[in-house]
Every structure is written in structure tokens, then in C-alpha cells.
N, C-alpha and C positions, 0 to 999 in steps of 0.2 A: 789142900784145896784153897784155891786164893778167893776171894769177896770183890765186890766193885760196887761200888754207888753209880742208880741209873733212875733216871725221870721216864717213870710208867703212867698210861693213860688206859684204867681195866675196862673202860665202857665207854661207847658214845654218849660227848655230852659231863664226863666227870671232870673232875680237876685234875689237874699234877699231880703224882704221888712219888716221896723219895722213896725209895725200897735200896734194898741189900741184897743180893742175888751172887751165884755161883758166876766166875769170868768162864765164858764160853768157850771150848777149843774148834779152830777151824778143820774143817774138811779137808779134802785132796788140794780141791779149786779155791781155798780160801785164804785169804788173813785175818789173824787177829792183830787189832788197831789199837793203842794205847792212846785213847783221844786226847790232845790237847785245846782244842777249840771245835764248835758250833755254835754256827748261825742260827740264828731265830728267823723263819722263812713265815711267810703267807701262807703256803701252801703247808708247814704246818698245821693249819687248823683243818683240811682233810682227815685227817687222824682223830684231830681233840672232839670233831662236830661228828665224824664219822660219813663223811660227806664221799664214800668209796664202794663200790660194790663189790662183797665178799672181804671185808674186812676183818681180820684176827686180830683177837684181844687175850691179853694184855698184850701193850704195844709201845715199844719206846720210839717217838717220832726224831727227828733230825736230821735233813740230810747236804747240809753246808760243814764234812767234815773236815778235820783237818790232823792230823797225827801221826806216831811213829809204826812202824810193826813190830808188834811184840814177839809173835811165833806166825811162823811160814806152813801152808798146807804143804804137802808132801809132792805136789806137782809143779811148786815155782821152781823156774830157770831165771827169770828178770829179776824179780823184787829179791830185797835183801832184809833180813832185821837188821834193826835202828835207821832204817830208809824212811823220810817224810813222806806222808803221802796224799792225798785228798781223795774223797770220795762225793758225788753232788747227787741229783735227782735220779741219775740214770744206776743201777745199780747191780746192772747184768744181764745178760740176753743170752738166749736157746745155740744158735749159732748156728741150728739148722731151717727154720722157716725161712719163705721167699723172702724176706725183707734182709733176712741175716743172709743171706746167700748174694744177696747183691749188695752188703755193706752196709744196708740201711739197720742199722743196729737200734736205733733210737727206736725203729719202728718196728721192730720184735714182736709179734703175737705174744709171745709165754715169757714178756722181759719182767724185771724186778725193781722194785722202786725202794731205793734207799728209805728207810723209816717211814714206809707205806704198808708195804707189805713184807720189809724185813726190818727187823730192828733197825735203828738210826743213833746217833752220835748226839742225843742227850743221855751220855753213859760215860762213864770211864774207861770203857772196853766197848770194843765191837766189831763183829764179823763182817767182812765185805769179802764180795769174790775178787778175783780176780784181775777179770776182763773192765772191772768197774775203774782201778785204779788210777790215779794219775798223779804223776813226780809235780811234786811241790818244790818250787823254787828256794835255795836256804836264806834269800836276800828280803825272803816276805817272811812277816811274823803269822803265826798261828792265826793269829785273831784278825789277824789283814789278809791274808788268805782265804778263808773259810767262806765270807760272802763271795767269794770270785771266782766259787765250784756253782753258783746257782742265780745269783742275781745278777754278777759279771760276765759269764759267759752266756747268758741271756739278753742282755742288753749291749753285748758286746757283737755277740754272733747276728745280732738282729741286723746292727748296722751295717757288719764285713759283709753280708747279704744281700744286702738292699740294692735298691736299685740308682743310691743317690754317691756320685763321683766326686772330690776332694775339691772344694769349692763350692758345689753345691747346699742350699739355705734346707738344714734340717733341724725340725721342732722337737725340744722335751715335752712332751704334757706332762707335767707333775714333777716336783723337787726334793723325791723322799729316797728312798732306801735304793728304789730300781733309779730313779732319776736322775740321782746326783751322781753315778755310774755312768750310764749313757751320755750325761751331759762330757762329761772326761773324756769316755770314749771319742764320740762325735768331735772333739775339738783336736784328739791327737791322732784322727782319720782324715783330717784336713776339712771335715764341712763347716760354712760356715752358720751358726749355731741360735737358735733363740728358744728361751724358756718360756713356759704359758703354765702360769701359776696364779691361785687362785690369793690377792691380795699383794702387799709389798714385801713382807715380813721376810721373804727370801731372797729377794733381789741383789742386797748383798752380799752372802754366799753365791750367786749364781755366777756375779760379778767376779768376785773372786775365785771363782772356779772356772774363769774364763769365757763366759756367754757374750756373744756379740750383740744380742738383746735381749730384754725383757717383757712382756706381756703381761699386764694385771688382767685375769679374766674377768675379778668382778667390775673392773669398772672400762672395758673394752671390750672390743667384740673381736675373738683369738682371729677366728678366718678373716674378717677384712683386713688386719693386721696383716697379718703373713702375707695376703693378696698384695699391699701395702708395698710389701717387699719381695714383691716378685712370684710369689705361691711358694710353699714349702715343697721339695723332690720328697721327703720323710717327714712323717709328724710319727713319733716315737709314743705310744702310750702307755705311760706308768702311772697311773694313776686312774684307781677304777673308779670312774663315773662315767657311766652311761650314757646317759643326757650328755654330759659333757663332750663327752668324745665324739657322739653323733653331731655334733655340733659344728665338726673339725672339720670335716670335711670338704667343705668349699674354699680353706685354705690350704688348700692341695694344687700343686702347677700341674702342667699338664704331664702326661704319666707320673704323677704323683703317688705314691705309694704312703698309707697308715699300717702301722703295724701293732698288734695290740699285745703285749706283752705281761699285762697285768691282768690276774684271773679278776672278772665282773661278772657275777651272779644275779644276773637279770639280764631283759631280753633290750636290744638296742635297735635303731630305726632309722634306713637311709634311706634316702631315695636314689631309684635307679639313673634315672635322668640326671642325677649330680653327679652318679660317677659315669654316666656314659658322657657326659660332657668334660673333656680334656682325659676321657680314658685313663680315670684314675683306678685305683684297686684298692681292696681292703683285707689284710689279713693277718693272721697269730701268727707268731713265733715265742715258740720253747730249748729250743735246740741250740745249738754252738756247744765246740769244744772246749772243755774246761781248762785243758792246758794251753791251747792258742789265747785265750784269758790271759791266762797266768805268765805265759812269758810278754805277754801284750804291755800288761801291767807294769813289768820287771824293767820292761825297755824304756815306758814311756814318762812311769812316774806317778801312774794309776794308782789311786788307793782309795777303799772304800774307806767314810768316815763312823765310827762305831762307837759303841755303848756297853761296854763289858759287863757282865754280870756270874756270881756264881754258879755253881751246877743247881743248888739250894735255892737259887733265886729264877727257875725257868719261868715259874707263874710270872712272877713279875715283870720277867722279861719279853715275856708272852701276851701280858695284857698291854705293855708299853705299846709292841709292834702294830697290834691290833690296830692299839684307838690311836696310831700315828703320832705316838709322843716319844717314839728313838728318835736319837740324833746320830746318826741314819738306820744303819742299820744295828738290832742287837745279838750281842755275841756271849755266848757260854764258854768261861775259860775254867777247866779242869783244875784243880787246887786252888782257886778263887780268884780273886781280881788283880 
């Protein structure tokens, strides 16, 4: 019987806990994963707060995986052991409800959410089906990989989506873990690019990650900026503040499109008359393909920037994310830093 070190959370609201537990054997439909890296996600804290309806416990959260397969269900034809793999948010679907019948798999009735409602990749081992899998490039390292199954194909799908064409002036809000992603994205999608961050202190990095502008929002006002320069076709929001983001609005061009990206737990306030004026629009995005990411990344020179930490150190790495002190995003590497 082999052992594995895995970071369990037994209740809403508890701390981290290391434990020792039996490694799992997969199913027909499954693999077992020999994790090498995860990411430290926001959506994390669903799990740690219990912020889900019908949540089981105990519960190992994670799902910015990244690793090899150790043993194959009895039903792969594709996947191979010792094949890299990734696994993100999405973590498996029915394959028969309307949504799966028309391809819209994200949008599954009966889908499964990697370290939601199935174990997740703060472990040494871990189960994933299948259908969730995705070929990880060998030219990304574990831990450069891992944010680009959930933060990158987020901030990346958002943009390939959008409604703004290669040339077109699209806004960061916020310089952190989703930001400093989108900003890459956005500059190697052809848009031309400005950041709206709250003070100087990133301007530099923004600079050096290519921003064709800068916006301090405390001591400027974002939308007549933007307006300044034309209105923004995308104002990208990574960064939850409410107030803030409702704010954005009137630097938006006309069909201008906000997309908000970053979970804000509280209610926010526009008026309709602002967006019926130049037929702007406002909405989420969670979706994109993890692998359309990952070779995005491979081609263009994409990397998220990170903060490694042990499996022994998730708290820590958990509270960094939190209170927005990673540099950018933080990563769990399996046998330590």
C-alpha cells in the first residue's frame, strides 16, 4: 500500500491540515496523477470558506494541476503513463445532458469541479477523469504551467472572445495574479494595451511587460482617461472591487465590451442609460481552453510570474494569495521549492 502527503480542509471555515492517506486507485474513466505543481487559486477559498452548495468534507482543494500519470483506468486509448498532464477548473462532464450533447461541456448539468467537489492537486497523488485532461507542453516547467490551466486560459479565452480586433485600445484593471496574464495576453493578440492600477508602485513592471499606458486610479479618474484615448473596445476586470469596476464604465467606446473575470462578492451598480449610450455591454467570463492557453503561451513567450512554496507551506501560500502579497501568482511544488 503506497502513502501520499495531501493538504485536507475537514470543515468550513478550518485551517490547512497535512495528513497521510492511502494513494487512490483510478477507475475505468480515470487517472492517477503524480502531481508536480499547483497553483494557489481564489476560487480556492470556495472550499476553505465552504462558499458551495452541497459540499463534502474532508476535502483536498486545488485545481491549477500540473503532473505525470502514474497508472491508467482500464478505458484509456489516448493518454499514456509518464505523459504530463494538466488538469484546471473543469473536471468532467455527464456527456449526456443538452449542453453535453451540443458540446457545451463547461455547461454540464451533472459536471465536476476539480477540488470542488473532487479531490484537487494540493496532494501528491490525484484522481482526475479523463475527459478533464490536457497535454501539457514539455517546453513549460510544472510550476509555469499550472496557473495557465485556470488564471491563463481565463484571461486568455476572455480576450480570443472578445469583441476587440488587433489594434484595438484594451484596459487591464488590476496588476496581480489574473492581470499580469491578460496584460501578456492582450499585447501578444495585437491590442493596443493600458493598465489601471490603483497607485505607481506597478507601473514599472506594467512597463516592462509591455503596456502601452499607465493609469494611476488614485489620483486620476480611469474612464476619462480611456475616453482620453479613444474609449477602451475591452476593459478586462481582474481585480475585485466593485465600486471600482462600476466606475469603468464610461470608458468604454462604443460597443465596448467589460468583462469581469475576477469573482466580487458583493452587489455592483450601473446605470442603464450608460450602457445604452454607445451600446456598451457588460459580462463574465470563466471559460477558454486550457490547451489553446498553453500552446498560446509556448508560441508567444507567455509566462506567468510566481512564488513557489512547499506542499507544507499551502497555509502560507494561501494567506499570501488572499491578502494579495504573491508575486503574482502562488504555486505548490511537490518535493519542495
Amino acid at each position: 500500500m503506497r502513502s501520499m502527503k495531501a493538504i485536507q480542509i475537514s470543515s468550513p471555515g478550518n485551517d490547512f491540515e497535512l495528513v497521510h492517506k492511502e494513494v487512490p486507485k483510478p477507475k475505468e474513466n480515470e487517472v492517477l496523477i503524480k502531481v508536480e505543481a499547483c497553483g494557489v487559486c481564489h476560487g480556492d477559498s470556495i472550499v476553505k470558506e465552504g462558499r458551495f452548495p452541497g459540499l463534502q468534507y474532508p476535502r483536498t482543494p486545488g485545481h491549477e494541476v500540473v503532473g505525470i500519470i502514474d497508472q491508467l483506468g482500464s478505458k484509456s486509448k489516448h493518454w499514456k503513463e509518464g505523459q504530463r498532464v494538466g488538469v484546471g477548473w473543469h473536471g468532467g462532464h455527464c456527456f449526456e445532458c443538452p449542453a453535453c450533447r451540443s458540446g457545451e461541456f463547461g455547461a454540464c448539468v451533472d459536471s465536476s469541479t476539480t477540488g470542488i467537489t473532487t479531490d484537487g492537486g494540493y496532494a501528491e497523488f490525484m484522481i482526475a477523469r479523463m475527459e478533464a485532461l490536457n497535454s501539457v507542453p514539455g517546453s513549460l516547467e510544472p510550476v509555469e504551467a499550472a496557473p495557465l490551466l485556470c488564471a491563463g486560459r481565463t484571461t486568455f479565452g476572455a480576450l480570443q472572445n472578445s469583441v476587440a480586433k488587433g489594434g484595438d485600445l484594451v484596459a487591464i484593471h488590476g496588476l496581480g495574479g489574473l492581470g499580469h496574464l491578460g496584460l501578456q495576453f492582450a499585447i501578444k493578440l495585437g491590442f493596443e494595451t493600458a493598465v489601471l492600477s490603483r497607485g505607481k508602485e506597478k507601473e514599472a513592471l506594467a512597463r516592462k511587460l509591455g503596456a502601452h499606458h499607465f493609469i494611476d486610479t488614485n489620483t486620476a479618474d480611469a474612464a476619462k482617461e480611456l475616453m482620453n484615448l479613444g474609449g477602451a473596445k475591452v476593459i478586462l476586470c481582474t481585480a475585485p472591487n466593485g465600486k471600482a469596476i462600476s466606475e469603468l464604465v464610461s470608458g468604454l467606446s462604443r460597443d465596448g465590451q467589460m468583462i469581469i473575470v475576477t469573482y466580487i462578492n458583493e452587489m455592483m451598480q450601473f446605470s442603464p442609460a450608460n450602457l445604452m449610450r454607445g451600446s456598451r455591454s457588460i459580462s463574465g467570463w470563466v471559460g477558454g481552453d486550457p490547451e489553446d492557453a498553453l500552446r498560446f503561451s509556448v508560441l508567444t513567450g507567455v509566462r506567468p510570474m510566481v512564488e513557489v512554496f512547499p506542499l507544507e507551506q499551502a497555509a502560507l501560500a494561501y494567506e499570501k494569495m488572499m491578502s494579495g502579497k504573491v508575486h503574482f501568482r502562488a504555486v505548490l511544488k511537490m518535493g519542495g521549492r
